[in-house]
C-alpha positions as CSV (number, residue, x, y, z in Angstrom):
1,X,0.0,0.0,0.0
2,X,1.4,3.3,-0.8
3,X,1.4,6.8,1.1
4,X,-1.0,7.8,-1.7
5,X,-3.5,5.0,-1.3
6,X,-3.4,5.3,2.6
7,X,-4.2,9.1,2.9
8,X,-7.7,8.8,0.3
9,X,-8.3,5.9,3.1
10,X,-7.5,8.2,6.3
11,X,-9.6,11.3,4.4
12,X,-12.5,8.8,4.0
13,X,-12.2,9.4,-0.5
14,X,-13.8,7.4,-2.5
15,X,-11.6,5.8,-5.3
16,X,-10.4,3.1,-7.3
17,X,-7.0,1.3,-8.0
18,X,-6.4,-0.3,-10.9
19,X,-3.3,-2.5,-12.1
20,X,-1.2,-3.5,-15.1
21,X,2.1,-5.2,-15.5
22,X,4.9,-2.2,-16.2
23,X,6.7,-3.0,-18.9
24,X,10.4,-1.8,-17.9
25,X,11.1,-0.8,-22.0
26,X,8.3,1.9,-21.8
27,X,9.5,5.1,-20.9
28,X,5.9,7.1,-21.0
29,X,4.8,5.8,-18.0
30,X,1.4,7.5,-18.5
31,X,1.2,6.7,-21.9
32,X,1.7,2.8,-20.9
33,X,-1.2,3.1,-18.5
34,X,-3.4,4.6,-20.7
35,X,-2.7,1.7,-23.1
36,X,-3.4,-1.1,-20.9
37,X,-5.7,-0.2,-18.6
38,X,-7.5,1.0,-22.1
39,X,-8.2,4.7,-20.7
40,X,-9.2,8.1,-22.5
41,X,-5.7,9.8,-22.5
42,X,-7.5,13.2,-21.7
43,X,-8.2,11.7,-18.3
44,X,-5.0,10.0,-17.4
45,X,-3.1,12.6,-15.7
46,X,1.2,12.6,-14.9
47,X,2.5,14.3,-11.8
48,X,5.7,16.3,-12.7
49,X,7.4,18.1,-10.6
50,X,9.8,21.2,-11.4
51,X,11.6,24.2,-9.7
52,X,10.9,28.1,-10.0
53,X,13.2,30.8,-10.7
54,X,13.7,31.3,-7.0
55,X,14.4,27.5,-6.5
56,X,10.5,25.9,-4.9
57,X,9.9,22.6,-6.6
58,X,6.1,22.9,-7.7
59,X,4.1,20.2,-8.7
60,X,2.0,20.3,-12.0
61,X,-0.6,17.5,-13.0
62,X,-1.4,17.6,-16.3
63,X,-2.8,15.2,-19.0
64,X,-0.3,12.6,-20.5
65,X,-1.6,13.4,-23.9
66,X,-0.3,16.7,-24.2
67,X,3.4,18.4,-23.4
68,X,3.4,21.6,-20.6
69,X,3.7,24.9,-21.4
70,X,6.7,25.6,-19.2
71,X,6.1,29.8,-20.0
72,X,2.2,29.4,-19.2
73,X,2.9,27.3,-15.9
74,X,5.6,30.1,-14.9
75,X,3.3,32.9,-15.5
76,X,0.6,31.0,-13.8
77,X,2.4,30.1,-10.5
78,X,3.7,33.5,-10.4
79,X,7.4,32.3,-11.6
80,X,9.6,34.2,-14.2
81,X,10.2,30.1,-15.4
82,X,10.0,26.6,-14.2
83,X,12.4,23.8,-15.5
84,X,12.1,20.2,-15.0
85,X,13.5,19.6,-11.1
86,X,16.2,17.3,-10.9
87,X,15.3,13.4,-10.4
88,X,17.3,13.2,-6.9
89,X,15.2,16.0,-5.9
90,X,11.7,15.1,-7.3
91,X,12.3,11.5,-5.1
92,X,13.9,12.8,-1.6
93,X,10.9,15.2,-1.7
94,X,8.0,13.3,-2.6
95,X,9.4,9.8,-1.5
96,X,8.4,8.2,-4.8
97,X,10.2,7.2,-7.9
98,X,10.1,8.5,-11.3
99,X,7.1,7.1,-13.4
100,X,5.6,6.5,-10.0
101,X,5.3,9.9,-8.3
102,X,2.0,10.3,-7.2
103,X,0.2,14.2,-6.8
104,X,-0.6,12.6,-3.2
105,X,1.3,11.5,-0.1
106,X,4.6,13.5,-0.6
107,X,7.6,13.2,2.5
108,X,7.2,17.2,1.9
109,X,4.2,19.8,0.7
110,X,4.7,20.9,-2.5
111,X,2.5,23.7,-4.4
112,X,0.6,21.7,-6.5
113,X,-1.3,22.9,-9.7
114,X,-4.0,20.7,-11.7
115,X,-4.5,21.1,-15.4
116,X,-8.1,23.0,-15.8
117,X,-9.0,20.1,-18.3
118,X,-9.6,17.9,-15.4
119,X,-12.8,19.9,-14.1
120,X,-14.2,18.7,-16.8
121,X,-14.3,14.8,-15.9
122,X,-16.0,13.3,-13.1
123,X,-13.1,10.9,-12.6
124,X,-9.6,11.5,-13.2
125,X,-6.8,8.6,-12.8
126,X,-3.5,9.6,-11.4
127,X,-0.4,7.3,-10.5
128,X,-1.1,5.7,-6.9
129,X,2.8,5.7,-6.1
130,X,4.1,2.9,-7.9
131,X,4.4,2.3,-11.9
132,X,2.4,0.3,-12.8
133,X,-0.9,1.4,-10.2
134,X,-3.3,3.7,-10.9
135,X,-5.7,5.8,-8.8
136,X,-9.4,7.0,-10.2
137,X,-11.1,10.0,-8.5
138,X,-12.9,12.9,-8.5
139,X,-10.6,15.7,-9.3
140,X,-12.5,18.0,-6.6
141,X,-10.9,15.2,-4.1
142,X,-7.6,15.5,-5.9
143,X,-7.5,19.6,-5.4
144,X,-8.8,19.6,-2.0
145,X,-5.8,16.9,-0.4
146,X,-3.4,18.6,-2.3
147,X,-4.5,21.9,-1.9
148,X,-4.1,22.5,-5.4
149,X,-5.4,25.4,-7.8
150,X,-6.7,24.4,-11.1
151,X,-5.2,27.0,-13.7
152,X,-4.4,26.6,-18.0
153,X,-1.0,25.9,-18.7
């Protein structure tokens, strides 16, 4: 069970896991779980997290079908630019590893920012903390445990 799974069970959040094998030869880890778990890609969401100009890590969750806009996530988290944080970084601060980072359960709180698109589902699937395991939920649930703003970017 990961820290992801165990905090929607503390909060009392209704969701659902759902498996597949990883396949170590993919690299698109959202791209692999839309395939095999046969999902819309507009509702699979990846977790990235990057750094600010002045050096926060941020956390963005975004659909896997499309790239971020670093300039429109900078202008919209107030940032002159974000870059890509460092993988050491991304894992001593969230406690997961790449292609398994989940937007819940980080060691530390991160600003977290959810791709507008995702008001428009009434179930969104996000990584549960390990490749390979999935999460479905309401994105409401997702904001409000991550205290997250939904902006464009």
């Amino acid at each position: 069970m990961t820290p992801a799974i165990k905090l929607l069970e503390k909060q009392q959040i209704i969701f659902d896991v759902l498996s597949y094998e990883h396949d170590p030869n993919w690299h698109s880890f959202g791209l692999e779980a839309v395939e095999k778990l046969a999902l819309n890609p507009t509702q699979v969401f990846k977790t990235l997290v990057l750094e600010n100009a002045e050096n926060e890590l941020i956390v963005a969750i975004t659909p896997v079908s499309q790239q971020v806009n670093l300039k429109r996530l900078a202008k919209a988290v107030g940032s002159k630019k974000v870059h890509m944080a460092a993988q050491q970084k991304v894992e001593n601060s969230t406690g997961y590893v790449l292609g398994g980072v989940s937007p819940l359960g980080h060691k530390k709180h991160l600003k977290t920012f959810i791709h507008s698109s995702a008001q428009q589902f009434t179930l969104i699937y996000v990584s549960a903390g390990k490749r390979g395991l999935e999460i479905a939920l309401k994105p409401a649930d997702l904001a409000r445990l991550c205290h997250a703003k939904f902006v464009l970017f």
